[in-house]
N, C-alpha and C positions, 0 to 999 in steps of 0.2 A: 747165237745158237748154232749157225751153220758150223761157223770155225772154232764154238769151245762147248760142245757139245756136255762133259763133262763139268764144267760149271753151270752151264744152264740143268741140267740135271739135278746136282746139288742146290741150288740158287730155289728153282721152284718146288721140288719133291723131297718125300720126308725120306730122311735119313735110311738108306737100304730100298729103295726103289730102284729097279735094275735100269743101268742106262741101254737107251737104244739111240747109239752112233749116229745111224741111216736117215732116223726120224727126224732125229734135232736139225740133221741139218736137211733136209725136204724142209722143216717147218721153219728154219733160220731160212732159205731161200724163199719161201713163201712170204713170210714175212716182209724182205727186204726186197720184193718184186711189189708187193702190195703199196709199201711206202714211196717207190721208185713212182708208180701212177700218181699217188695221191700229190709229189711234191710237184709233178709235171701238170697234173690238172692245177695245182694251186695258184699254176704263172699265167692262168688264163683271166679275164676281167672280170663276168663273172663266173658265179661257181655253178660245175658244173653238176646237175643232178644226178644224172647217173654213180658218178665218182662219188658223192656224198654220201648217196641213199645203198652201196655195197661197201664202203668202209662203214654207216651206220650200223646194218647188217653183224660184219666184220667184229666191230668191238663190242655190241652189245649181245651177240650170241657167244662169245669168250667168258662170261661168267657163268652160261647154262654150262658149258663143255668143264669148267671149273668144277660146279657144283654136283656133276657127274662124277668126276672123280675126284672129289674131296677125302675120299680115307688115302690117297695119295700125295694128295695137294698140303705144301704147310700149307696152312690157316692162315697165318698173315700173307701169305702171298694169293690166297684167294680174296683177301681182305681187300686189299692196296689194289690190287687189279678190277675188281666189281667195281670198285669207287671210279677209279680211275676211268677203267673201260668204259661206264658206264654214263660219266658227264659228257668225254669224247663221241662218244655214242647220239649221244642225246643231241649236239652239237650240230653233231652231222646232220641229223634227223631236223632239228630248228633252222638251218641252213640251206635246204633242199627245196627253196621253193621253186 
């Protein structure tokens, strides 16, 4: 998203949703700072709760922010992302002790 701001645009939004440049990539950088934590807590022995319980956070508040704006969102990409977000999420959450 940072760096191709116009297919991520196209990729999750229906067809004529205006892009916003700026966004994509705050939320491409946000994203890829998020992951940057998660891959550095994962090298530790055990997991670490904090890390677990705001990437839980993270990807299970991603299908409310979806379901927000669903008359923008395709469909299938709210679809695939609930699922998806949603076991990760869960995950995390089973993980955290």
């Amino acid at each position: 998203m940072a760096f191709a701001p116009k297919f991520a645009n196209e990729f999750y939004f229906k067809k004529g949703h205006p892009e916003n440049k700026n966004m994509s990539q705050w939320f491409g950088l946000a994203l890829g700072s998020m992951t940057v934590a998660q891959a550095l807590a994962s090298q530790e022995k055990t997991p670490n709760k904090a890390v677990l319980m705001a990437s839980a956070a993270q990807y299970l508040s991603a299908p409310v922010l979806m379901m927000v704006q669903k008359k923008d969102m395709k469909p299938e990409m709210i679809a695939l992302n609930t699922v998806t977000c949603g076991i990760v999420g869960l995950l995390c959450l089973k993980n955290a002790k």
